[in-house]
C-alpha positions as CSV (number, residue, x, y, z in Angstrom):
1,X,-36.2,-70.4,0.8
2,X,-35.5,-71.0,3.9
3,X,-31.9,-72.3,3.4
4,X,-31.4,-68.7,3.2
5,X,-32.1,-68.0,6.4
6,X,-28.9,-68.3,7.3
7,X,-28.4,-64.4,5.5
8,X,-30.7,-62.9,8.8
9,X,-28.4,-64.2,11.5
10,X,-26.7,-61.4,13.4
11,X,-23.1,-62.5,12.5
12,X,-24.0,-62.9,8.8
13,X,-25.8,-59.2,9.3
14,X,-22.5,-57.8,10.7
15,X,-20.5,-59.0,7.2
16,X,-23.4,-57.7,5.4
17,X,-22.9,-54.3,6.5
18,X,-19.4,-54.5,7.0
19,X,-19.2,-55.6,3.5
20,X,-21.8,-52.6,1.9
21,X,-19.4,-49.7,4.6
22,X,-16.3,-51.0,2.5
23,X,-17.5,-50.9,-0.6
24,X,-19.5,-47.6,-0.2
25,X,-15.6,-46.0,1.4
26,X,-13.5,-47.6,-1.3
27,X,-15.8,-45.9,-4.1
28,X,-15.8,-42.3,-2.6
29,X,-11.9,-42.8,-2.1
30,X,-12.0,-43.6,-6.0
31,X,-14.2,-40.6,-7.1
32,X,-12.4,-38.5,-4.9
33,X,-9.3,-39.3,-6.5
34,X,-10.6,-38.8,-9.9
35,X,-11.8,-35.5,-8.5
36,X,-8.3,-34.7,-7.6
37,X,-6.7,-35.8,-10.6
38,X,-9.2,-33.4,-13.0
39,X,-8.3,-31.1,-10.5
40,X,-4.6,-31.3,-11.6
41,X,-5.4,-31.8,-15.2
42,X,-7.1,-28.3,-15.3
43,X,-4.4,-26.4,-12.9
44,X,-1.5,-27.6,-15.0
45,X,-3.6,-26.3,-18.8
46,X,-4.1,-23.0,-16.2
47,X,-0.1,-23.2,-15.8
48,X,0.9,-23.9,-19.4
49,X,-1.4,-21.2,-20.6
50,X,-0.1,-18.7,-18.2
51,X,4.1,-19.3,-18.7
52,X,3.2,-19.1,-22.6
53,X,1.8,-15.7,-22.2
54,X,3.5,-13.4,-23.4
55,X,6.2,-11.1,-20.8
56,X,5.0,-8.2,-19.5
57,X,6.2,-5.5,-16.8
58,X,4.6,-6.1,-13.4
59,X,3.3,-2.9,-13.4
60,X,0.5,-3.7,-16.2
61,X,-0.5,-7.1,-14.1
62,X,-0.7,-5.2,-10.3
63,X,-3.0,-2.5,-12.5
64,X,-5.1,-4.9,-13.5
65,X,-5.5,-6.7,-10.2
66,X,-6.4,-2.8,-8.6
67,X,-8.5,-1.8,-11.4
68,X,-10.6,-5.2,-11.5
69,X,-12.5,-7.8,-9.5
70,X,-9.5,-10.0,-10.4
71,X,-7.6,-11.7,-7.8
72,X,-3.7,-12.1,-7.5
73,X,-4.5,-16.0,-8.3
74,X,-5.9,-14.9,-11.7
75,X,-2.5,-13.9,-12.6
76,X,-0.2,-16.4,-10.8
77,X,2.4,-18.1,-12.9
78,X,2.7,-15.3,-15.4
79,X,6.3,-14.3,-16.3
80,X,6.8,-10.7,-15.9
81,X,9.6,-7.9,-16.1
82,X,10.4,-6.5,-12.8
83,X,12.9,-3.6,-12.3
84,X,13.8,-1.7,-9.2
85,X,15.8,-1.4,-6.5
86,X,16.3,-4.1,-3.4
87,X,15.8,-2.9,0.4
88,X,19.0,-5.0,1.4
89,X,17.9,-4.2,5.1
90,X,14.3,-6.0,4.9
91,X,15.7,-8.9,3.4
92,X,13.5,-12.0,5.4
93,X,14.5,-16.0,5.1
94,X,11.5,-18.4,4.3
95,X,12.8,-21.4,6.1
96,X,11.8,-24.9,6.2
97,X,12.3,-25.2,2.6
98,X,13.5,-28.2,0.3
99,X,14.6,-28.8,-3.2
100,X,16.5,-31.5,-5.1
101,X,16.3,-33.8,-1.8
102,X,18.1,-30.7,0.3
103,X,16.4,-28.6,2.8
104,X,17.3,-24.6,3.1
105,X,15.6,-21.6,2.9
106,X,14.8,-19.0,0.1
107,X,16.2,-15.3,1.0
108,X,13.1,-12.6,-0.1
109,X,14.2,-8.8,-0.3
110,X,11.7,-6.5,-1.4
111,X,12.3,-4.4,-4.4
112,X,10.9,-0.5,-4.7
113,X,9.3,0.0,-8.2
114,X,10.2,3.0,-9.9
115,X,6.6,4.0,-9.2
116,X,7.5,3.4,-5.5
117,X,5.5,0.0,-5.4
118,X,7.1,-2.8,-3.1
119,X,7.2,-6.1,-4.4
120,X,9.0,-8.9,-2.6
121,X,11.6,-11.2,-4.4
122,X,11.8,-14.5,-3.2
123,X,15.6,-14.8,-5.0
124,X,16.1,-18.3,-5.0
125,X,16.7,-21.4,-2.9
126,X,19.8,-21.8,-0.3
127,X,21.2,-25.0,1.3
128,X,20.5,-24.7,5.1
129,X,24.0,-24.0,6.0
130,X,24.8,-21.1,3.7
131,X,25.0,-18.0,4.9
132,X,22.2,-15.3,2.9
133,X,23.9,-12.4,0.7
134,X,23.0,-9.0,-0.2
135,X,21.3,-8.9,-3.4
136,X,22.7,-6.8,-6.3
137,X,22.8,-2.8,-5.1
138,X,21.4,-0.4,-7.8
139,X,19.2,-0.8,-10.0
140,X,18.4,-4.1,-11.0
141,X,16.0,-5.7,-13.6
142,X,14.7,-9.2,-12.8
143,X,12.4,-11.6,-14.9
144,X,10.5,-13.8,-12.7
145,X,7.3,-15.8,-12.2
146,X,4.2,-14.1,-10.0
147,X,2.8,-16.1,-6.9
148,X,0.0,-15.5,-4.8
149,X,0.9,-15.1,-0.9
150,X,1.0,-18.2,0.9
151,X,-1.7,-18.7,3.3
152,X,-1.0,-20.4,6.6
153,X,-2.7,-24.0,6.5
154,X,-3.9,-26.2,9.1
155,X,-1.5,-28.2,11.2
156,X,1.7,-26.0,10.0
157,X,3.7,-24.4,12.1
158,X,2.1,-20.5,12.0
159,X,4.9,-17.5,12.1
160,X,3.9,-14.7,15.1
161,X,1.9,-12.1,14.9
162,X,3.9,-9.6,16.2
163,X,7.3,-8.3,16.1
164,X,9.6,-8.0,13.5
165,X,10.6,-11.2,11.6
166,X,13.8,-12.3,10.5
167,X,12.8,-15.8,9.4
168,X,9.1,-17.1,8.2
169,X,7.4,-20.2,7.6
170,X,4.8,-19.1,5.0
171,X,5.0,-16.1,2.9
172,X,2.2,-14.3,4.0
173,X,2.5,-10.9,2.4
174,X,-0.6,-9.4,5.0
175,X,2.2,-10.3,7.5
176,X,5.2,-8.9,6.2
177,X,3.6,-5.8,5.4
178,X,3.8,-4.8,9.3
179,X,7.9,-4.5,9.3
180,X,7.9,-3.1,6.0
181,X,8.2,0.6,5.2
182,X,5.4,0.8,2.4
183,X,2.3,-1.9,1.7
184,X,4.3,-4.6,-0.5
185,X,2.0,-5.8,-3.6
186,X,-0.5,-8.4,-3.2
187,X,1.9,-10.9,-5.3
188,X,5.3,-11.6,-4.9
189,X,8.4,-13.0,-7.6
190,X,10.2,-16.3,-7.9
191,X,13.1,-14.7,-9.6
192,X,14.4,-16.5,-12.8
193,X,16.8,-14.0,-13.6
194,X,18.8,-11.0,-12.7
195,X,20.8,-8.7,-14.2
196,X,23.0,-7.8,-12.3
197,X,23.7,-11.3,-11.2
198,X,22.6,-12.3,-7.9
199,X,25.0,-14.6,-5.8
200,X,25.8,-17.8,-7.5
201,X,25.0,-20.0,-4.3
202,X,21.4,-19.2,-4.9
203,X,19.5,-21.9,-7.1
204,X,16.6,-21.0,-9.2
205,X,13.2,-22.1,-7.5
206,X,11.7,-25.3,-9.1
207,X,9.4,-25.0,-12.0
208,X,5.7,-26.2,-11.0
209,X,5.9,-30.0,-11.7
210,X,2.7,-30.3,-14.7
211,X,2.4,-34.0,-14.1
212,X,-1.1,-35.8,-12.7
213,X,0.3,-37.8,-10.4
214,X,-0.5,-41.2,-9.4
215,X,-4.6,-40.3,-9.1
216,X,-5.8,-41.6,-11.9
217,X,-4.2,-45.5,-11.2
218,X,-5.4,-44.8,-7.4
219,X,-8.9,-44.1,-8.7
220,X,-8.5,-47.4,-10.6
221,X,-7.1,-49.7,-7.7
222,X,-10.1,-48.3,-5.4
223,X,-12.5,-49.5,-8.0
224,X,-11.1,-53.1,-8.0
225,X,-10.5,-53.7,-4.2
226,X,-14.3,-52.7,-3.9
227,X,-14.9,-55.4,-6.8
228,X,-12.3,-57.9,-5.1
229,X,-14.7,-57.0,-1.4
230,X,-17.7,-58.0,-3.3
231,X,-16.7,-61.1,-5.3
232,X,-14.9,-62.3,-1.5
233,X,-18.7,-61.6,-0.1
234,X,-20.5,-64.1,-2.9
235,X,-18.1,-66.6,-2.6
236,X,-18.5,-66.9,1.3
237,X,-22.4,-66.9,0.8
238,X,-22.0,-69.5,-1.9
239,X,-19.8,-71.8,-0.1
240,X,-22.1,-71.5,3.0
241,X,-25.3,-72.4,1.0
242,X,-23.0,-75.2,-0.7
243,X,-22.9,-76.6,2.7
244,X,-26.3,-76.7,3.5
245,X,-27.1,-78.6,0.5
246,X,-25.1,-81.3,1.4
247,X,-27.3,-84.1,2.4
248,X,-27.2,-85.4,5.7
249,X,-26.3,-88.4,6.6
250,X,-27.4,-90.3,9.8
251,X,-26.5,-93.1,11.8
């Protein structure tokens, strides 16, 4: 026993714990990728399900979010029928946007229901350079996709409090509802289409992407560097008490 010794030397302490810190990371960063990757798993069935529903007005969906304990997220991704007329004059550019490799913006104009509801249409996606055109004038009808407001998160640039906006970061609906002339509805519309057409510069926003991502082979490779950690640690301890058993030889 007491070749192993050696084990309760300070420096051979340090790897020891070194060693148990690095494994002890390297598995939380794997079942916190596997967390992420059910995560996605169970937020694209929640996207499938919702796009396959069957198309309803908007009307029927905004009475159920007012009549229930339901929450605008409860109903994102739905495809619903949406006609109306556009407030040309509150039209507002998201900016700092990108899709297909290009940045832009997306133009949102808010539409009055025939009810007199205000919902904002976020129309489509522009290159950065093009210039934003009126959307259609009369009444129009519009089949889109609901989203829930976007909420400013940490370390993004946050749009002002006060004044009236012409361009936002986020589409924060609690915001936008101080410039406009009636409370806009807790969800807005990724428009899919229009009829009347809207300009033909504007691309249709990206469908969500219902892939899993690289998680699940991240949650893998975290599992074997921790292995590869622990197999370098016995062979080091090994080849020291390899050494010791080497006899001695004297003069």
């Amino acid at each position: 026993m007491a070749m192993y010794k050696f084990l309760l030397r300070p420096l051979w302490l340090l790897l020891h714990v070194t060693v148990i810190a690095t494994v002890v990371l390297m598995v939380n960063l794997a079942f916190w990728q596997l967390s992420r990757y059910h995560e996605r798993v169970d937020f694209n069935a929640v996207v499938a399900q919702r796009v396959a529903a069957p198309i309803v007005p908007i009307e029927d969906l905004l009475a159920q979010i007012a009549d229930t304990s339901q929450t605008p997220q409860t109903v994102e991704w739905r495809t619903v029928l949406v006609v109306g007329e556009y407030l040309n004059d509150e039209t507002i550019d998201a900016v700092n946007r990108s899709q297909g490799g290009f940045s832009g913006k997306d133009p949102l104009t808010p539409m009055r229901l025939k009810n007199g509801q205000l919902v904002l249409i976020n129309r489509g996606f522009l290159p950065q350079a093009t210039e934003t055109k009126p959307a259609p004038s009369g009444q129009v009808e519009i089949l889109g996709r609901l989203r829930a407001a976007e909420n400013r998160r940490r370390f993004r640039i946050s749009d002002p409090a006060e004044g009236e906006l012409r361009e936002i970061t986020n589409i924060d609906l609690l915001r936008l509802n101080k410039q406009m002339p009636s409370e806009l509805a807790p969800i807005y519309v990724e428009m899919l289409q229009s009829q009347p057409q809207d300009s033909s510069e504007l691309s249709q926003i990206a469908a969500p992407a219902l892939s899993t991502g690289s998680h699940l082979s991240y949650t893998f490779q975290w599992f074997i560097f921790s292995i590869f950690v622990i197999a370098g640690w016995i062979i080091v301890v090994r080849r020291k008490i390899k050494t010791l058993q080497k006899p001695q030889i004297t003069k």
